[in-house]
C-alpha positions as CSV (number, residue, x, y, z in Angstrom):
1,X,5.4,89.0,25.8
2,X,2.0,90.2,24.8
3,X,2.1,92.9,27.4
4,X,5.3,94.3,26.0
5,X,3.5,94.6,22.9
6,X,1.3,96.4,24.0
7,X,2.9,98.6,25.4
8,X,4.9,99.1,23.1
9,X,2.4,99.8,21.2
10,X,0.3,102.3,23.0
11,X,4.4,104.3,24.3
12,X,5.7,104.0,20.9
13,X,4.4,106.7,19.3
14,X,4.6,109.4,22.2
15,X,8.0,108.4,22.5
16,X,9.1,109.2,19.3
17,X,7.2,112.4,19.4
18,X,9.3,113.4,22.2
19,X,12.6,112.8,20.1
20,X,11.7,114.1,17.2
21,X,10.7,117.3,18.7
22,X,14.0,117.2,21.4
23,X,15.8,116.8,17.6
24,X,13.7,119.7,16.3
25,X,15.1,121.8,19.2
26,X,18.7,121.1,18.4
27,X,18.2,121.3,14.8
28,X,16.9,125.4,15.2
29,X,19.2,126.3,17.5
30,X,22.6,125.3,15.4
31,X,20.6,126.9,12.2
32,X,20.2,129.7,14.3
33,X,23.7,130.3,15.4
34,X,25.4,129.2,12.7
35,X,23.3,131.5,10.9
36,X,24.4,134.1,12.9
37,X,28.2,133.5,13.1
38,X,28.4,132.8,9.6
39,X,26.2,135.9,8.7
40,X,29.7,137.1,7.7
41,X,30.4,135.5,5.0
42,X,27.0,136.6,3.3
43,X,28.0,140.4,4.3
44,X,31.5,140.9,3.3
45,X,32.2,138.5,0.7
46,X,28.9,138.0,-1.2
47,X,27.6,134.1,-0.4
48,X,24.3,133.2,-0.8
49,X,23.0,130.3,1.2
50,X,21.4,127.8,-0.5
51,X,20.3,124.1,-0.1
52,X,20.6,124.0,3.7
53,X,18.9,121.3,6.1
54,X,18.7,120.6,9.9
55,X,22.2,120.2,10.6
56,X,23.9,122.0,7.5
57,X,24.2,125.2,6.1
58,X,25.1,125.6,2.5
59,X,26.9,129.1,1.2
60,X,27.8,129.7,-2.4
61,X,29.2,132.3,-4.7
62,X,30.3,131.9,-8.3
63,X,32.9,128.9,-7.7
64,X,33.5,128.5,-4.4
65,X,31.0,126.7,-1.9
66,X,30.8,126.7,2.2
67,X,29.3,124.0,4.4
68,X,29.1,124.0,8.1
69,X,27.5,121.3,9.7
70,X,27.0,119.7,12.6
71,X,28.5,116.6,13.0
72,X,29.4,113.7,15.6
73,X,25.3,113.7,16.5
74,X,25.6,117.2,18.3
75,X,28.9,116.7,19.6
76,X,31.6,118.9,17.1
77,X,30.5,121.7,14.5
78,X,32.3,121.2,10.8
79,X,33.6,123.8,7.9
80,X,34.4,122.6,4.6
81,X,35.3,124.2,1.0
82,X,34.7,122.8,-2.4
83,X,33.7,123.9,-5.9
84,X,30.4,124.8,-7.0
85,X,30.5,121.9,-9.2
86,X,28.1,118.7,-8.8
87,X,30.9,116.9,-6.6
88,X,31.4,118.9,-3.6
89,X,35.5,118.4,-2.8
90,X,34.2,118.4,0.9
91,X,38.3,119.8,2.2
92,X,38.1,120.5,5.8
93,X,39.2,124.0,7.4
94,X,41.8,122.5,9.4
95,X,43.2,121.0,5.9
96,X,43.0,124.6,4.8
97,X,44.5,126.3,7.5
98,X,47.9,125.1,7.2
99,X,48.5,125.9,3.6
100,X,47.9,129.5,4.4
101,X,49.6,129.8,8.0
102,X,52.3,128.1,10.2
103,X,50.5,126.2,12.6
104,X,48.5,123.1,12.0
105,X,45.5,122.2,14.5
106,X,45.6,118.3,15.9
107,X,43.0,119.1,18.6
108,X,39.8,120.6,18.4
109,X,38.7,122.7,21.5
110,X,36.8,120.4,24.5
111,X,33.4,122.1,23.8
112,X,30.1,121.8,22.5
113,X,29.0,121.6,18.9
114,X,27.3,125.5,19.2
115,X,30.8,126.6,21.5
116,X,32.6,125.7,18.3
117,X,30.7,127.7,15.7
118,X,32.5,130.9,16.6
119,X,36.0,129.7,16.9
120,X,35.3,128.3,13.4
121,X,33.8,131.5,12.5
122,X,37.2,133.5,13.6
123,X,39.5,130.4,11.8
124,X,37.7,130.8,8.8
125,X,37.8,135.0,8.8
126,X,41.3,135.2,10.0
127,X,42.9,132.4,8.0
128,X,41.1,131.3,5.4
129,X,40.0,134.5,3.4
130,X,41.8,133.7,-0.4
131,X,39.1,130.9,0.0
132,X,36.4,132.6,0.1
133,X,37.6,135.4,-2.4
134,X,37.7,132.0,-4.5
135,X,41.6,130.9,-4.7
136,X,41.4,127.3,-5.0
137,X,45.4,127.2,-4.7
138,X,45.2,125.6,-1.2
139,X,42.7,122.8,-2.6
140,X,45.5,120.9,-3.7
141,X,46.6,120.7,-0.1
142,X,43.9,119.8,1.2
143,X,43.5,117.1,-1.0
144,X,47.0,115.2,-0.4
145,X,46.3,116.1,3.4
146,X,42.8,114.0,2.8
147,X,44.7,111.0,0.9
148,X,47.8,110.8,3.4
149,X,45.0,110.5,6.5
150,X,43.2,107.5,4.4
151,X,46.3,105.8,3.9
152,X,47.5,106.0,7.2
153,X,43.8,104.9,8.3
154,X,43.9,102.0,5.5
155,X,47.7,100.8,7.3
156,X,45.8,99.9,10.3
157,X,43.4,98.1,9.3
């Protein structure tokens, strides 16, 4: 058992090195293309980004807030809406999406988290635009949509 400690000891630290920077990898290349995809929503409808971190980027304007993250440890991509306030509402696009159009999305796409960022990109432009021009009117929506999903999820437990 001492020899595993050792080892252990000596490996330890190299190994997580190598993680860390693998992570560091991934984390710069989803800033960098959902930077990129995004871009659009600092263009043509005046967000600023702010508070952003590895696997999140944060865009504001006056009330309304955007968050697309990486999510499912490198597996999906995310976009959520909320309020500027100190409680982000955190309402998914696919919650959104309905309330403005006549399909509903049960499936995402069978491709990687950076795949997904321009897809979300084109849902968001194409079908979520009172949103960003900061109508809140679907937020209700989104909300019952969010409470009907945890009581279905608290049925079967």
């Amino acid at each position: 058992m001492r020899g595993f400690a050792i080892v252990a000891h000596v490996f330890a630290p190299h190994i997580w090195k190598l993680y860390t920077q693998k992570e560091l990898i991934i984390d710069t290349e989803f800033l960098v293309k959902a930077r990129k995809q995004f871009q659009f929503l600092v263009n043509s409808y005046g967000f600023k980004e702010i508070n952003s971190s590895g696997f999140e980027l944060n865009y504001a304007k006056t009330t309304i807030q955007v968050r697309v993250e990486g999510i499912n440890w490198g597996l999906n991509s995310r976009v959520a809406f909320g309020t500027t306030t100190d409680n982000f509402e955190d309402y998914d696009l696919f919650d959104i999406i309905p309330y403005y159009c006549c399909f509903k999305i049960k499936l995402k796409p069978n491709i990687g988290q950076l795949e997904q960022l321009p897809i979300l990109s084109s849902l968001i432009n194409a079908y979520a635009r009172p949103v960003l021009c900061e109508d809140i009117s679907s937020f209700i929506f989104a909300k019952a949509q969010q409470e009907k999903r945890a009581k279905q999820f608290r049925a079967l437990i």
